[in-house]
C-alpha positions as CSV (number, residue, x, y, z in Angstrom):
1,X,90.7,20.8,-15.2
2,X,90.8,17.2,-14.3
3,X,93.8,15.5,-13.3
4,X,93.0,11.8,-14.6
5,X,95.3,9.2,-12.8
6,X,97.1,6.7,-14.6
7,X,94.0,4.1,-13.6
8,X,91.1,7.3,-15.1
9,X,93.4,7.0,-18.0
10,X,93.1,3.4,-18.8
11,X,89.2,2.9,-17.5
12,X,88.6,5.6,-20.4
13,X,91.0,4.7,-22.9
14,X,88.5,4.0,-25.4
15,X,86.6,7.1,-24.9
16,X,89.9,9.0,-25.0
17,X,90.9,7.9,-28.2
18,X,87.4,8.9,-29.8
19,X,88.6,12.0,-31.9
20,X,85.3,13.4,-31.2
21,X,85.9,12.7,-27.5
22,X,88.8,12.9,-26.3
23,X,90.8,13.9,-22.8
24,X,88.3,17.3,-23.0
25,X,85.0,15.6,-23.6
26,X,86.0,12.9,-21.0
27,X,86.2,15.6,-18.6
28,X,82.9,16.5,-19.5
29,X,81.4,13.9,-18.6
30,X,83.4,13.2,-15.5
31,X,81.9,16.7,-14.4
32,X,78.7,16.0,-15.6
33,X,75.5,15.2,-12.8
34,X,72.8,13.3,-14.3
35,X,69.2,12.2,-12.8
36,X,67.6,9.2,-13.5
37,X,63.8,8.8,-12.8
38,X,62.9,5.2,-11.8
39,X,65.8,2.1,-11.5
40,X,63.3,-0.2,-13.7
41,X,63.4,-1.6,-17.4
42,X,65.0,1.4,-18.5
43,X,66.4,3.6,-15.9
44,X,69.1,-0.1,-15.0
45,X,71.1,0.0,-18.7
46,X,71.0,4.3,-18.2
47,X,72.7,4.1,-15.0
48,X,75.5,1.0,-16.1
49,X,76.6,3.1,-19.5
50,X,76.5,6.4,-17.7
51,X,78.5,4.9,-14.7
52,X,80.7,3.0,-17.0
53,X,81.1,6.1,-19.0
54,X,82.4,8.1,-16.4
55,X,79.7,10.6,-15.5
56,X,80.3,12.0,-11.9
57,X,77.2,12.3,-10.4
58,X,74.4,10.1,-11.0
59,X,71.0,10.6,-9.0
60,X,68.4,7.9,-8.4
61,X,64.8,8.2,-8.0
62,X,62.4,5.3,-7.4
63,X,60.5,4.3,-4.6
64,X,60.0,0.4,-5.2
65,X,61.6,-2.4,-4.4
66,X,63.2,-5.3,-6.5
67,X,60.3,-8.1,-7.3
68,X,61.2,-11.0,-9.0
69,X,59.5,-10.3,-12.2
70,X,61.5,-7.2,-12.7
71,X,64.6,-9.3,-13.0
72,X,63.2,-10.0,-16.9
73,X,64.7,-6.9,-17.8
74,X,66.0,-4.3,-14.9
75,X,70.0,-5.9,-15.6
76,X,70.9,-3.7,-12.7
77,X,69.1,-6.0,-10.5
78,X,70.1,-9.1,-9.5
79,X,68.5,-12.5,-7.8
80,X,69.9,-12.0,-4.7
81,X,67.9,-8.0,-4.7
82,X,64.6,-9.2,-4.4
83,X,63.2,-7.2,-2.0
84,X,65.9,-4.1,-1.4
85,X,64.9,-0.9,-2.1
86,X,65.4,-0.4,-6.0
87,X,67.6,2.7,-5.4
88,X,69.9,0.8,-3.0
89,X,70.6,-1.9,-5.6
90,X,71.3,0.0,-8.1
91,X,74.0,2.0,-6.3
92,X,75.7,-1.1,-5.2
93,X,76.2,-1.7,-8.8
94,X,76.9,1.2,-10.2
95,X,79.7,1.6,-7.2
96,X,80.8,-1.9,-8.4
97,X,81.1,-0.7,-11.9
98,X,83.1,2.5,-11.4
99,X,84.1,3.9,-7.6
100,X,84.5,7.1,-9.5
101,X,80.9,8.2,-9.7
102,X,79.1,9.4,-6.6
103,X,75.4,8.1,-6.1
104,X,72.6,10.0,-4.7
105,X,69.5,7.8,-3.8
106,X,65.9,9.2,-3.7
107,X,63.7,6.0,-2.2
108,X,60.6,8.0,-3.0
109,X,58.1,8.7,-6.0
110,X,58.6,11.7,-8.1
111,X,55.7,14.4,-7.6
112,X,54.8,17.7,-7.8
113,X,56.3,18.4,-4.1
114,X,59.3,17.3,-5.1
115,X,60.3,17.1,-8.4
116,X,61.5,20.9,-8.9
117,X,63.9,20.5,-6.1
118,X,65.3,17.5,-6.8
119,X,65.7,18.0,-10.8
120,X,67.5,21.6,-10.2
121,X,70.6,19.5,-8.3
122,X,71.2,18.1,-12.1
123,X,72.5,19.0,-15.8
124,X,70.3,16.7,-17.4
125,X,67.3,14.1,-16.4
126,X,66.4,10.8,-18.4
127,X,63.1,9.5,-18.0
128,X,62.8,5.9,-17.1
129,X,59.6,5.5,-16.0
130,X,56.6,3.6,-17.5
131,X,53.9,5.6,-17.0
132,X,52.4,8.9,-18.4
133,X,51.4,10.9,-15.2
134,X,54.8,10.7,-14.2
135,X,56.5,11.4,-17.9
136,X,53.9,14.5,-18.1
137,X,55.4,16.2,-14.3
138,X,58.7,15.2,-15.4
139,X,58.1,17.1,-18.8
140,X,56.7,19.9,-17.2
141,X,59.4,20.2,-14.3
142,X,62.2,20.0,-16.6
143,X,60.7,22.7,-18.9
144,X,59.8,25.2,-16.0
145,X,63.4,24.7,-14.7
146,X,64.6,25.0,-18.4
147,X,66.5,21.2,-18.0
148,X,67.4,19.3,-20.9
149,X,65.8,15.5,-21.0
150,X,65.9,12.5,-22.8
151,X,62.3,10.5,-22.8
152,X,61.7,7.1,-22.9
153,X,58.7,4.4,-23.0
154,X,58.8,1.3,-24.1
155,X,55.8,-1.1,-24.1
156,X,55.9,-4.9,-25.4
157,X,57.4,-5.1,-28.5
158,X,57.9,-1.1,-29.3
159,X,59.9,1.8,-27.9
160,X,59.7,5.6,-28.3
161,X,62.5,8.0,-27.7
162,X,63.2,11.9,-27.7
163,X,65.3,14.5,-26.3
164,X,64.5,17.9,-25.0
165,X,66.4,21.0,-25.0
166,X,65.1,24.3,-23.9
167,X,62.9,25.9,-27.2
168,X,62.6,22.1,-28.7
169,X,59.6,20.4,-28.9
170,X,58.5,18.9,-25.7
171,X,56.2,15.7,-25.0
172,X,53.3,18.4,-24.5
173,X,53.8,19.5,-27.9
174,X,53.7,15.9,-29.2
175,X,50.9,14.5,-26.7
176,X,48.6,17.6,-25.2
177,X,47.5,15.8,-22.4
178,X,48.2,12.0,-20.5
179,X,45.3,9.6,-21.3
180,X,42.3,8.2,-19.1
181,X,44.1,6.4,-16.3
182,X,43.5,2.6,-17.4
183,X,43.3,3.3,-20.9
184,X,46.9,2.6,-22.2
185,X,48.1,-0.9,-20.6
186,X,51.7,-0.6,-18.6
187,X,54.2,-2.9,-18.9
188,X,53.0,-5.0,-16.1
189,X,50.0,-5.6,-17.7
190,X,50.6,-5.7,-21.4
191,X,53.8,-7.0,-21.1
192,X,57.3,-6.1,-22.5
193,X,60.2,-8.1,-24.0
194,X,62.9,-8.0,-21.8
195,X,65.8,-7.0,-24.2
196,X,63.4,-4.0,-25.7
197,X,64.3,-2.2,-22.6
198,X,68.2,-2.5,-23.3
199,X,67.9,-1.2,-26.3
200,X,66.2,1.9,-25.1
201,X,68.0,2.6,-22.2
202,X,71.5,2.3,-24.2
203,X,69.7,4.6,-26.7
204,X,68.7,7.2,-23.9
205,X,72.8,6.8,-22.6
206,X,74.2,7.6,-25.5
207,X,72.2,10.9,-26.0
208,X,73.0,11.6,-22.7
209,X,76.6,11.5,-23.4
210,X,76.6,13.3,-26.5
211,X,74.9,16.0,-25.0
212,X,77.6,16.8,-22.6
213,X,80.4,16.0,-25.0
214,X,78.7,17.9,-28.0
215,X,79.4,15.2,-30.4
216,X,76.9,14.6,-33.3
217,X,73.0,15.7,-33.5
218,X,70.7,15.3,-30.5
219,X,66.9,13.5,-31.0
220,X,65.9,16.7,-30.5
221,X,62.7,17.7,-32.4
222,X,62.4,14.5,-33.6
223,X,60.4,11.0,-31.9
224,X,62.7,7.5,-32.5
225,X,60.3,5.0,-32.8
226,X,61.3,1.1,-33.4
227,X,59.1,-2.2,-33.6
228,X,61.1,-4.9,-32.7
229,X,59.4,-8.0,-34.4
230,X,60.2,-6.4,-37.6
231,X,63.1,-4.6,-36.3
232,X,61.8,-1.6,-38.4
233,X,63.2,1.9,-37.2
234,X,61.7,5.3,-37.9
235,X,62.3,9.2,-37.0
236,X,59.5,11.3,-36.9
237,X,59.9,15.2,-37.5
238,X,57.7,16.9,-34.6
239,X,57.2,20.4,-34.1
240,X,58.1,22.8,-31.2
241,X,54.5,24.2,-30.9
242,X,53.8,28.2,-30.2
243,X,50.5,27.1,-28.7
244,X,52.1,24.4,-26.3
245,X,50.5,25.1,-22.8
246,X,54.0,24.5,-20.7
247,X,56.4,25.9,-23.2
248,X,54.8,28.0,-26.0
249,X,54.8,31.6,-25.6
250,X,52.1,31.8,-23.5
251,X,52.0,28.9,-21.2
252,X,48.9,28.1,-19.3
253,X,50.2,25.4,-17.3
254,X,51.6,27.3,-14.3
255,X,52.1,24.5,-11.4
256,X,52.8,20.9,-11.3
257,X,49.9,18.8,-11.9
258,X,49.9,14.9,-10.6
259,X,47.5,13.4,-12.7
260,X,45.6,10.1,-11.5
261,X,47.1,7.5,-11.4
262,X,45.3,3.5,-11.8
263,X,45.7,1.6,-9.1
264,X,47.3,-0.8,-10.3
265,X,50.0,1.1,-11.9
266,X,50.7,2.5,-8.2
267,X,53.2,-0.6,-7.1
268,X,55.2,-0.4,-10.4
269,X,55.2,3.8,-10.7
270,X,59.1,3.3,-12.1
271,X,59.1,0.5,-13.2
272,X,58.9,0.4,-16.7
């Protein structure tokens, strides 16, 4: 049992006052230790809501550093970052937001050396990267280490969204397998609007948070999927499938598997 100070009290007021919320589910979330892959487009509005929120441990994996043309959209950047480490910057803010949540910074790509180790230190992973070899060993880590995740892409005007619990549909049961390298454009070559990637992220926070509170239905077995010239929103059912190679009942995928990556995707691996 937490014993909120008068100042824990205020700073969640609002959340305290949610019926479905509350002092209990506010101590949820103050116990709660959440990894977010890549400090880009969408990994910056993840870590503000989850820091403003309250959660109590807040990993951060990217091994970039701050360019100026990430400043379109990574809010957790600012001017003055260009050239820090990504992971650095965004603890400074986070800090700067609330000195309640502690920070652990990974300046180093996810991969299959490293990913299992660093994913079991969590209760739930978010997926803020931009490109699919990466969302495919996060998939399949989270899945091996039965880890509940939230996915995200976004890509120019568009956005895609799900959550994972163990025995829900996974992105290998949506997508078998990642594409030719080259054949899908990332955001750094196709090109993203900026606020596209707030909209995610806060999406992807708010799952988060409900899934530690238990409050309301999880995007679980289901893809969100928006198109923001049209602002046009859509839920698609998807299917846990028997026959999935990483989480069907007989699983054929038995390792970690880094898939190639384009070069030029290499500088911006979190980036999204």
């Amino acid at each position: 049992m937490i014993d909120f100070t008068e100042e824990q009290i205020q700073r969640y007021s609002r959340h305290i006052l949610l019926q479905d919320v509350g002092v209990e589910g506010q101590e949820k979330i103050m116990n709660a230790r959440v990894l977010v892959v890549g400090a880009g487009g969408l990994g910056a509005p993840v870590a503000l809501y989850l820091a403003a929120a309250g959660i109590g441990r807040i990993g951060i994996i990217d091994a970039d550093v701050v360019d100026l043309s990430n400043l379109q959209r990574q809010v957790i950047h600012f001017t003055k970052d260009v050239g820090r480490p990504k992971v650095e910057s965004a603890k400074e803010k986070i800090q700067a937001i609330n000195p309640d949540v502690t920070v652990d910074t990974y300046y180093e790509f996810l991969d299959s050396t490293n990913a299992l180790d660093i994913i079991k230190e969590y209760d739930f992973i978010v997926d803020g990267t931009d490109n699919f070899p990466v969302k495919f060993l996060i998939n399949d880590a989270c899945v091996m280490a039965g880890k509940p995740f939230s996915h995200g892409g976004i890509l120019r005007f568009n956005g895609q969204t799900f959550t994972h619990l163990p025995g829900t549909a996974c992105y290998r049961c949506m997508f078998k397998e990642p594409p030719p390298a080259g054949a899908v454009p990332t955001c750094s070559q196709a090109g993203v609007l900026g606020a596209i990637a707030g909209m995610l992220g806060t999406i992807q926070a708010a799952e988060t948070l409900k899934y530690f509170t238990g409050v309301g239905e999880l995007l679980t077995n289901r893809l969100l999927t928006f198109e923001a010239k049209s602002m046009q929103f859509r839920t698609v059912q998807v299917r846990h499938r028997d026959t999935c190679p990483i989480c069907g009942s007989h699983p054929t995928i038995d390792h970690l598997i880094d898939y190639e990556q384009a070069a030029c995707d290499l500088k911006s691996m979190h980036n999204a």
